[in-house]
PAMI-404399 format. One record per residue (C-alpha): residue number from 1; residue in one letter; x, y, z. Coordinates in steps of 0.001 Angstrom, whole numbers, m for minus. Example, Ala and Ser with C-alpha at 12.3 -4.5 7.8 and 13.67 -1.06 7.14 Angstrom:
<nodes>
(node 1; 'A'; (12300; m4500; 7800))
(node 2; 'S'; (13670; m1060; 7140))
</nodes>
This chain:
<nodes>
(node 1; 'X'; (65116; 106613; 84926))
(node 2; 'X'; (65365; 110008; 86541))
(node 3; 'X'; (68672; 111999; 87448))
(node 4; 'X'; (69158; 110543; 90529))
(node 5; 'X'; (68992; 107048; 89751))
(node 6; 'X'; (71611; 107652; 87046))
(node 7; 'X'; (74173; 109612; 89060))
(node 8; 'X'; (73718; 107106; 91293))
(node 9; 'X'; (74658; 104399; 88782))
(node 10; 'X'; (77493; 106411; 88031))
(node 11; 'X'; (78802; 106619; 91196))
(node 12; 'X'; (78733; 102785; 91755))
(node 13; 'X'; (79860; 102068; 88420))
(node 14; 'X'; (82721; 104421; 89374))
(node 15; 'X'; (82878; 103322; 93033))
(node 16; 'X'; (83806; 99610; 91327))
(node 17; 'X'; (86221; 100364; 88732))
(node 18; 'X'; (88210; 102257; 91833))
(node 19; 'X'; (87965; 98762; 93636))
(node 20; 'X'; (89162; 97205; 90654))
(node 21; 'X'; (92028; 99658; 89776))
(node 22; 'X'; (92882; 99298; 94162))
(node 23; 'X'; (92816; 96051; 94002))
(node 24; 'X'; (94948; 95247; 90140))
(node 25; 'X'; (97538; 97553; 91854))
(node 26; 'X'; (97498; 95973; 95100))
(node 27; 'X'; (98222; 92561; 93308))
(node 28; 'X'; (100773; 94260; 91705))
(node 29; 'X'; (102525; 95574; 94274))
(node 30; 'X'; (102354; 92050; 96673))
(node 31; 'X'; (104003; 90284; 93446))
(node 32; 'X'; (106596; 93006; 93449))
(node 33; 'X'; (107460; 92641; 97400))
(node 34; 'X'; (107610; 89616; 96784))
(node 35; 'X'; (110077; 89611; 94444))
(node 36; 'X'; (112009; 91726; 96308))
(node 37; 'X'; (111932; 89527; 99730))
(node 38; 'X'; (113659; 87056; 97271))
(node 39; 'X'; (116005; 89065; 96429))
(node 40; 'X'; (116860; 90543; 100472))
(node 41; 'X'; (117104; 86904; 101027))
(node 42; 'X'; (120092; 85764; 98764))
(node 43; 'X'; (121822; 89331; 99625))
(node 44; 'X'; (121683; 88493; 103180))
(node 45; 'X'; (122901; 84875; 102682))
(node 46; 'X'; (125889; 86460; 100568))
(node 47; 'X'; (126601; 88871; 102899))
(node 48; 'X'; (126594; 86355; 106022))
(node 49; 'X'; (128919; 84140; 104057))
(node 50; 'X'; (131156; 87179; 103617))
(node 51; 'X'; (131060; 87410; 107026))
(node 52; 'X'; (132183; 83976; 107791))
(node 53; 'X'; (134571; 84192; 106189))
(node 54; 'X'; (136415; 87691; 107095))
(node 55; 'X'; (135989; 86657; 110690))
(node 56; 'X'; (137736; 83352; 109995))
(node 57; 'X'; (140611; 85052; 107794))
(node 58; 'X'; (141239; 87387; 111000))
(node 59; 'X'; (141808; 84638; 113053))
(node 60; 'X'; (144085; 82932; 110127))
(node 61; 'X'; (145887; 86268; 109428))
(node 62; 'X'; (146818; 87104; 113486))
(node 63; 'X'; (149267; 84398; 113529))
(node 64; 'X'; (151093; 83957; 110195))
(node 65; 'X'; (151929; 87489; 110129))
(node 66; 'X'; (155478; 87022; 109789))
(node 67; 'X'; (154908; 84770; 106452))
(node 68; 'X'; (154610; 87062; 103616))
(node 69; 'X'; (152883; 84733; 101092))
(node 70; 'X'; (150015; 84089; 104345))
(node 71; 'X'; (149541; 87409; 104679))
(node 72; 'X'; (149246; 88002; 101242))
(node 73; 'X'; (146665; 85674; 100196))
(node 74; 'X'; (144466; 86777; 103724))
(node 75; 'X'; (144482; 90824; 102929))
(node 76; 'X'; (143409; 90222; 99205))
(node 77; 'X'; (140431; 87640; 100427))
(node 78; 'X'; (139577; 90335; 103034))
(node 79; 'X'; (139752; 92910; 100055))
(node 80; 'X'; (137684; 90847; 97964))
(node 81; 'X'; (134891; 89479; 100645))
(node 82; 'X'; (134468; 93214; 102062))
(node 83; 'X'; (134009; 94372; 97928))
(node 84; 'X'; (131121; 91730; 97834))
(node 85; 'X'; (129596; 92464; 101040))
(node 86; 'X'; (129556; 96240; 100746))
(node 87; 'X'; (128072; 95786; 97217))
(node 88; 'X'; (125489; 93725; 99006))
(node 89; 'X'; (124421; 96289; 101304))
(node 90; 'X'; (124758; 98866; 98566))
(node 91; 'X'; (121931; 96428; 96988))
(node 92; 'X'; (119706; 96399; 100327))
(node 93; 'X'; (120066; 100143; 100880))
(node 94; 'X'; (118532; 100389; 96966))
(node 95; 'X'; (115491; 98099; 98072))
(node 96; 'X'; (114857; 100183; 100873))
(node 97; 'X'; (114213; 103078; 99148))
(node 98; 'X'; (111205; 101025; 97001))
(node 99; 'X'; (108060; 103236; 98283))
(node 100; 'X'; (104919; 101990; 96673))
(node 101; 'X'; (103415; 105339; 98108))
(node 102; 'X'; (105399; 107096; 95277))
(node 103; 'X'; (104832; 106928; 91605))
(node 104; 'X'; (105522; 103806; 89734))
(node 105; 'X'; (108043; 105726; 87614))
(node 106; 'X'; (110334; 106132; 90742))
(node 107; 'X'; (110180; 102597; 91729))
(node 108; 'X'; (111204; 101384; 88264))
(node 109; 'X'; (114080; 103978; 88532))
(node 110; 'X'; (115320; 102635; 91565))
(node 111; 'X'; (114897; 98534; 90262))
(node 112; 'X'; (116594; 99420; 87051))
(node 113; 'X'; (119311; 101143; 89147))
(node 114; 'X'; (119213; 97832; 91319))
(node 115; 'X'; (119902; 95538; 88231))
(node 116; 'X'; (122737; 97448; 87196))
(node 117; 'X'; (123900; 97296; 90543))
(node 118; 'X'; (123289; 93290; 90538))
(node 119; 'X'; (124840; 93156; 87112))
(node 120; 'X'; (128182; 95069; 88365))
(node 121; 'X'; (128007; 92772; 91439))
(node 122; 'X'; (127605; 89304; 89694))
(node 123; 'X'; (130359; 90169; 86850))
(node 124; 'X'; (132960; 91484; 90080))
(node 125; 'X'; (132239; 87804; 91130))
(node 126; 'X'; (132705; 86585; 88141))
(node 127; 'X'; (136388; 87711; 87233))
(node 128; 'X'; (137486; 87453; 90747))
(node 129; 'X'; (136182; 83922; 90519))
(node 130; 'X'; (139612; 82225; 90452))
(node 131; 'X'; (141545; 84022; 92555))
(node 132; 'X'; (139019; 83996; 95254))
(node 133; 'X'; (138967; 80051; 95255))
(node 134; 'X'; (142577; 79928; 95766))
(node 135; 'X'; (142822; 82261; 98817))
(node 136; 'X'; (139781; 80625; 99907))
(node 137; 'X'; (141452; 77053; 99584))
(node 138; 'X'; (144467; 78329; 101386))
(node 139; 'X'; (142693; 79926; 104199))
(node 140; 'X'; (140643; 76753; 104467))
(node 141; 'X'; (143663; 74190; 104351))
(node 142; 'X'; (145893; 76341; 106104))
(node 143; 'X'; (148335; 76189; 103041))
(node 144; 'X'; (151245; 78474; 102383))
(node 145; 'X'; (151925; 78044; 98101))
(node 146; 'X'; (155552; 79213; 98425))
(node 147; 'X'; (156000; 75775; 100041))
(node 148; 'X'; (153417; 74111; 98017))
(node 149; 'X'; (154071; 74820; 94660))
(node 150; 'X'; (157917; 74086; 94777))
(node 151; 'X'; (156633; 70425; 96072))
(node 152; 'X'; (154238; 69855; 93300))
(node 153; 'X'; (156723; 71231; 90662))
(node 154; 'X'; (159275; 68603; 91696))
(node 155; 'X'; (156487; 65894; 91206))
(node 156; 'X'; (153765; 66579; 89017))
(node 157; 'X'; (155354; 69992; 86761))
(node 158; 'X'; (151874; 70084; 84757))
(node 159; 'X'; (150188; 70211; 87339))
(node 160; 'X'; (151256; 73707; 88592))
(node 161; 'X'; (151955; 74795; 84672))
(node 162; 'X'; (148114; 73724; 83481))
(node 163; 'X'; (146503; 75696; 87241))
(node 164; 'X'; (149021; 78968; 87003))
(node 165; 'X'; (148479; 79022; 83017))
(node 166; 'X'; (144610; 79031; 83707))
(node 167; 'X'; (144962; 81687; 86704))
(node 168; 'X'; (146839; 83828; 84179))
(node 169; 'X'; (144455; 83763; 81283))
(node 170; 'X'; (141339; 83672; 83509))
(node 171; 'X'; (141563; 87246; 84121))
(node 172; 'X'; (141562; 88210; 79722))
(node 173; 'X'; (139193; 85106; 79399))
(node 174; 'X'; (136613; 86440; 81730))
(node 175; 'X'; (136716; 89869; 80292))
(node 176; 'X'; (136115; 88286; 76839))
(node 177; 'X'; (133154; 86452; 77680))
(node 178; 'X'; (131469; 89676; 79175))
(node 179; 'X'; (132028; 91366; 76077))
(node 180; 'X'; (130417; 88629; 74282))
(node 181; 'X'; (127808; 88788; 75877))
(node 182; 'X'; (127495; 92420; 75891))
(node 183; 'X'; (127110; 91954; 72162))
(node 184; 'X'; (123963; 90109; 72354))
(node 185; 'X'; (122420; 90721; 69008))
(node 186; 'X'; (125502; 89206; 66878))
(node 187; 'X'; (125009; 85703; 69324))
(node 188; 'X'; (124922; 82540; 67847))
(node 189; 'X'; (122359; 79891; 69479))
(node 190; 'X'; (124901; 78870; 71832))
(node 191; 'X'; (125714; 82289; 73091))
(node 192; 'X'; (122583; 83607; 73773))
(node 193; 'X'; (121964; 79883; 75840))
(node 194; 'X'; (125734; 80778; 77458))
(node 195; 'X'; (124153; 84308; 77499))
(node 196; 'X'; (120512; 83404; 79470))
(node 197; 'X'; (121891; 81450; 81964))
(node 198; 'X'; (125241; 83832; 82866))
(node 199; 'X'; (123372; 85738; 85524))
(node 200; 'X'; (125722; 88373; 83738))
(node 201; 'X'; (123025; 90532; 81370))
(node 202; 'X'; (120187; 92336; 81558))
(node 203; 'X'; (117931; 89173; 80564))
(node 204; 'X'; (119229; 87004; 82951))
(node 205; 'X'; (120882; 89290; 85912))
(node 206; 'X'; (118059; 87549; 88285))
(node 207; 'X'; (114897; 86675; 87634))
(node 208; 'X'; (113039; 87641; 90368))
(node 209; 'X'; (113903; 91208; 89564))
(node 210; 'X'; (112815; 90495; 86107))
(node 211; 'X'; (109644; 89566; 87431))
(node 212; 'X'; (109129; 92237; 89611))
(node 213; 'X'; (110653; 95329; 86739))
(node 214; 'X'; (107273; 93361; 84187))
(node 215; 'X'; (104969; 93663; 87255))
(node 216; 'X'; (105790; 96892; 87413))
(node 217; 'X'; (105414; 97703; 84490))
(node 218; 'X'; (101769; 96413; 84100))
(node 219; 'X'; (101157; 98738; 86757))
(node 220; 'X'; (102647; 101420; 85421))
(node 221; 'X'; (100776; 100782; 81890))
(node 222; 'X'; (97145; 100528; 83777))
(node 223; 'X'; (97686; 103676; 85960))
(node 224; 'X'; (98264; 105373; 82276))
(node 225; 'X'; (95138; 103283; 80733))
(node 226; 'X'; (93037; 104586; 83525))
(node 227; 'X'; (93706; 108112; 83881))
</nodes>
Protein backbone atom coordinates (compact mmCIF):
# COMPACT_ATOMS: atom_id res chain seq x y z
CA UNK A 1 0.00 0.00 0.00
CA UNK A 2 1.51 3.23 -1.22
CA UNK A 3 1.02 6.85 0.34
CA UNK A 4 -1.87 7.60 -1.36
CA UNK A 5 -3.93 4.75 -0.66
CA UNK A 6 -3.22 5.30 3.05
CA UNK A 7 -3.98 9.02 3.31
CA UNK A 8 -6.78 8.14 1.62
CA UNK A 9 -7.84 5.60 4.25
CA UNK A 10 -7.23 8.17 6.63
CA UNK A 11 -9.32 10.55 5.33
CA UNK A 12 -12.37 8.17 5.19
CA UNK A 13 -11.63 6.69 8.38
CA UNK A 14 -11.68 10.33 9.56
CA UNK A 15 -14.48 11.43 7.20
CA UNK A 16 -16.68 8.59 9.34
CA UNK A 17 -15.83 9.18 12.81
CA UNK A 18 -16.96 13.06 11.91
CA UNK A 19 -20.35 11.41 10.74
CA UNK A 20 -20.43 9.57 13.80
CA UNK A 21 -19.45 12.39 16.26
CA UNK A 22 -22.40 14.73 13.83
CA UNK A 23 -24.64 12.40 14.14
CA UNK A 24 -24.13 11.17 18.42
CA UNK A 25 -24.49 14.99 18.88
CA UNK A 26 -27.34 15.46 16.71
CA UNK A 27 -29.19 12.66 18.74
CA UNK A 28 -28.23 14.45 21.54
CA UNK A 29 -29.40 17.55 20.89
CA UNK A 30 -33.15 16.21 19.36
CA UNK A 31 -33.46 14.36 22.93
CA UNK A 32 -32.63 17.64 24.55
CA UNK A 33 -35.35 19.77 22.43
CA UNK A 34 -37.29 17.49 23.20
CA UNK A 35 -37.15 17.72 26.59
CA UNK A 36 -37.44 21.12 26.50
CA UNK A 37 -40.81 21.23 24.22
CA UNK A 38 -42.07 19.31 27.36
CA UNK A 39 -41.20 21.56 29.46
CA UNK A 40 -42.63 24.99 27.12
CA UNK A 41 -45.68 22.91 27.19
CA UNK A 42 -46.63 22.68 30.98
CA UNK A 43 -45.25 26.48 31.33
CA UNK A 44 -47.67 27.55 28.81
CA UNK A 45 -50.57 25.51 30.31
CA UNK A 46 -49.62 27.22 33.78
CA UNK A 47 -49.41 30.38 32.47
CA UNK A 48 -52.88 30.16 30.48
CA UNK A 49 -54.48 28.98 33.67
CA UNK A 50 -53.02 32.07 35.33
CA UNK A 51 -54.61 33.82 32.86
CA UNK A 52 -58.00 32.47 33.39
CA UNK A 53 -58.05 33.15 36.19
CA UNK A 54 -56.79 36.99 36.60
CA UNK A 55 -59.25 37.78 33.86
CA UNK A 56 -62.06 36.16 35.84
CA UNK A 57 -60.93 37.84 39.29
CA UNK A 58 -61.19 41.32 37.31
CA UNK A 59 -64.52 40.75 36.50
CA UNK A 60 -65.22 39.43 40.29
CA UNK A 61 -63.22 42.35 41.80
CA UNK A 62 -65.16 45.39 39.56
CA UNK A 63 -68.23 44.91 41.48
CA UNK A 64 -67.60 44.01 45.14
CA UNK A 65 -65.36 46.85 45.51
CA UNK A 66 -67.08 48.32 48.30
CA UNK A 67 -66.71 44.86 50.41
CA UNK A 68 -63.42 44.89 52.00
CA UNK A 69 -63.02 41.13 52.72
CA UNK A 70 -63.94 40.69 48.46
CA UNK A 71 -61.50 42.85 47.63
CA UNK A 72 -59.12 41.44 49.78
CA UNK A 73 -59.13 37.92 48.86
CA UNK A 74 -59.22 39.17 44.74
CA UNK A 75 -55.87 41.55 45.00
CA UNK A 76 -53.87 38.76 46.89
CA UNK A 77 -55.08 35.95 44.12
CA UNK A 78 -54.12 38.57 41.48
CA UNK A 79 -50.75 38.99 43.49
CA UNK A 80 -50.24 35.44 43.64
CA UNK A 81 -51.42 34.26 39.89
CA UNK A 82 -49.27 37.26 38.31
CA UNK A 83 -46.04 35.80 40.78
CA UNK A 84 -46.65 32.37 39.00
CA UNK A 85 -47.13 33.58 35.62
CA UNK A 86 -44.21 35.99 35.50
CA UNK A 87 -42.03 33.16 36.95
CA UNK A 88 -43.34 31.20 34.03
CA UNK A 89 -42.21 33.47 31.46
CA UNK A 90 -39.05 34.09 33.42
CA UNK A 91 -38.74 30.11 32.70
CA UNK A 92 -39.55 30.48 28.79
CA UNK A 93 -37.27 33.50 28.37
CA UNK A 94 -34.36 30.93 30.00
CA UNK A 95 -35.27 28.23 27.24
CA UNK A 96 -34.95 30.66 24.67
CA UNK A 97 -31.65 31.44 25.19
CA UNK A 98 -30.69 27.35 24.72
CA UNK A 99 -28.38 27.75 21.42
CA UNK A 100 -27.05 24.40 20.41
CA UNK A 101 -24.71 26.55 18.08
CA UNK A 102 -22.82 27.47 21.33
CA UNK A 103 -20.75 25.27 23.51
CA UNK A 104 -22.34 22.62 25.55
CA UNK A 105 -20.94 24.30 28.67
CA UNK A 106 -23.30 27.34 28.08
CA UNK A 107 -26.32 25.32 27.56
CA UNK A 108 -25.82 23.39 30.80
CA UNK A 109 -25.34 26.87 32.46
CA UNK A 110 -28.47 28.09 31.32
CA UNK A 111 -30.57 24.44 32.25
CA UNK A 112 -28.98 24.43 35.63
CA UNK A 113 -30.03 28.10 35.96
CA UNK A 114 -33.54 26.84 34.63
CA UNK A 115 -33.88 24.17 37.46
CA UNK A 116 -33.19 26.53 40.05
CA UNK A 117 -35.58 28.68 38.54
CA UNK A 118 -38.22 25.61 38.42
CA UNK A 119 -37.20 24.72 41.93
CA UNK A 120 -37.93 28.46 43.28
CA UNK A 121 -41.15 28.28 41.18
CA UNK A 122 -42.57 24.85 42.39
CA UNK A 123 -41.66 25.59 46.27
CA UNK A 124 -43.55 29.47 45.75
CA UNK A 125 -46.46 27.07 44.79
CA UNK A 126 -45.97 25.06 47.31
CA UNK A 127 -46.30 27.41 50.47
CA UNK A 128 -48.82 29.53 48.81
CA UNK A 129 -50.69 26.30 48.32
CA UNK A 130 -53.40 27.00 50.94
CA UNK A 131 -54.05 30.30 50.70
CA UNK A 132 -54.38 30.19 47.02
CA UNK A 133 -57.23 27.47 47.29
CA UNK A 134 -59.18 29.62 49.50
CA UNK A 135 -59.20 32.82 47.36
CA UNK A 136 -59.62 30.56 44.57
CA UNK A 137 -62.78 28.88 46.26
CA UNK A 138 -64.13 32.28 47.04
CA UNK A 139 -63.67 33.75 43.69
CA UNK A 140 -65.22 30.59 42.29
CA UNK A 141 -68.35 30.45 44.71
CA UNK A 142 -68.69 33.98 44.90
CA UNK A 143 -68.26 33.75 48.79
CA UNK A 144 -67.53 36.59 51.14
CA UNK A 145 -65.89 34.60 54.66
CA UNK A 146 -66.80 37.55 56.91
CA UNK A 147 -70.35 36.23 56.37
CA UNK A 148 -69.36 32.70 56.08
CA UNK A 149 -67.36 31.93 58.84
CA UNK A 150 -69.65 33.60 61.55
CA UNK A 151 -72.43 31.02 60.01
CA UNK A 152 -70.33 27.97 60.29
CA UNK A 153 -69.03 29.01 63.80
CA UNK A 154 -72.61 29.12 65.09
CA UNK A 155 -73.09 25.50 63.67
CA UNK A 156 -70.24 23.42 63.21
CA UNK A 157 -67.27 25.53 65.65
CA UNK A 158 -64.62 22.71 64.58
CA UNK A 159 -65.15 23.12 61.56
CA UNK A 160 -63.73 26.69 61.17
CA UNK A 161 -61.18 25.93 64.33
CA UNK A 162 -59.65 22.51 62.52
CA UNK A 163 -59.49 24.78 58.59
CA UNK A 164 -58.09 28.28 60.29
CA UNK A 165 -55.71 26.10 62.69
CA UNK A 166 -54.37 24.31 59.46
CA UNK A 167 -54.17 27.76 57.40
CA UNK A 168 -52.11 29.04 60.33
CA UNK A 169 -49.58 26.29 60.67
CA UNK A 170 -49.45 25.58 56.91
CA UNK A 171 -47.27 28.44 56.36
CA UNK A 172 -44.25 26.97 59.37
CA UNK A 173 -45.29 23.40 58.15
CA UNK A 174 -44.42 24.02 54.58
CA UNK A 175 -41.21 25.72 55.40
CA UNK A 176 -40.28 22.64 57.51
CA UNK A 177 -40.75 20.17 54.96
CA UNK A 178 -38.46 22.16 52.47
CA UNK A 179 -35.84 22.13 54.90
CA UNK A 180 -36.18 18.51 55.22
CA UNK A 181 -35.76 17.95 52.24
CA UNK A 182 -32.98 20.26 51.73
CA UNK A 183 -31.19 17.94 54.10
CA UNK A 184 -31.25 15.04 51.87
CA UNK A 185 -28.36 13.00 53.07
CA UNK A 186 -29.69 12.63 56.87
CA UNK A 187 -33.31 11.15 55.08
CA UNK A 188 -34.80 8.23 56.30
CA UNK A 189 -36.46 5.80 53.54
CA UNK A 190 -39.56 7.64 53.78
CA UNK A 191 -38.09 11.02 53.21
CA UNK A 192 -36.12 10.53 50.41
CA UNK A 193 -39.64 8.65 48.81
CA UNK A 194 -41.50 12.11 50.29
CA UNK A 195 -38.26 13.67 48.86
CA UNK A 196 -38.36 12.00 44.97
CA UNK A 197 -41.70 12.63 44.35
CA UNK A 198 -41.91 16.53 45.91
CA UNK A 199 -41.11 18.09 42.58
CA UNK A 200 -39.28 20.31 45.29
CA UNK A 201 -35.28 19.16 44.87
CA UNK A 202 -32.82 18.92 42.58
CA UNK A 203 -33.60 15.04 41.92
CA UNK A 204 -37.01 15.43 41.34
CA UNK A 205 -37.63 19.33 40.26
CA UNK A 206 -38.91 17.73 36.73
CA UNK A 207 -37.81 15.08 35.01
CA UNK A 208 -37.73 16.04 31.70
CA UNK A 209 -35.10 18.56 32.60
CA UNK A 210 -33.31 15.81 34.30
CA UNK A 211 -33.29 14.07 31.20
CA UNK A 212 -32.27 16.66 29.10
CA UNK A 213 -29.18 18.22 31.95
CA UNK A 214 -27.78 13.79 31.49
CA UNK A 215 -28.17 14.21 27.68
CA UNK A 216 -26.26 16.93 27.90
CA UNK A 217 -23.97 15.87 29.62
CA UNK A 218 -23.10 12.80 27.40
CA UNK A 219 -22.54 15.33 24.93
CA UNK A 220 -20.54 17.33 26.71
CA UNK A 221 -18.32 14.17 27.90
CA UNK A 222 -17.90 12.91 24.02
CA UNK A 223 -17.00 16.40 22.64
CA UNK A 224 -14.08 16.10 25.49
CA UNK A 225 -13.41 12.22 24.51
CA UNK A 226 -13.01 13.30 20.97
CA UNK A 227 -10.93 16.24 20.92
Amino acid sequence: MNFQDLQQNWQAQNHSTQMVVALFKESRQNKVDHSLKRMVFFSILFMAFQLVVTAYTWLWLVPNMANPVPLFSAIALLVLSYIVFFKNVWQLNTIAKIDHSKPVVEAQRLMQRLKVQRIRHNRFIFIFSNLYFWLLVALIFDIDYSVLVPIVWENAAVVVVVHAGFAILWFPLSFWLLRRYDKAGSLSNFWKKMERDSYLTDASVNSSMNRALAHLDELKAFEEENE
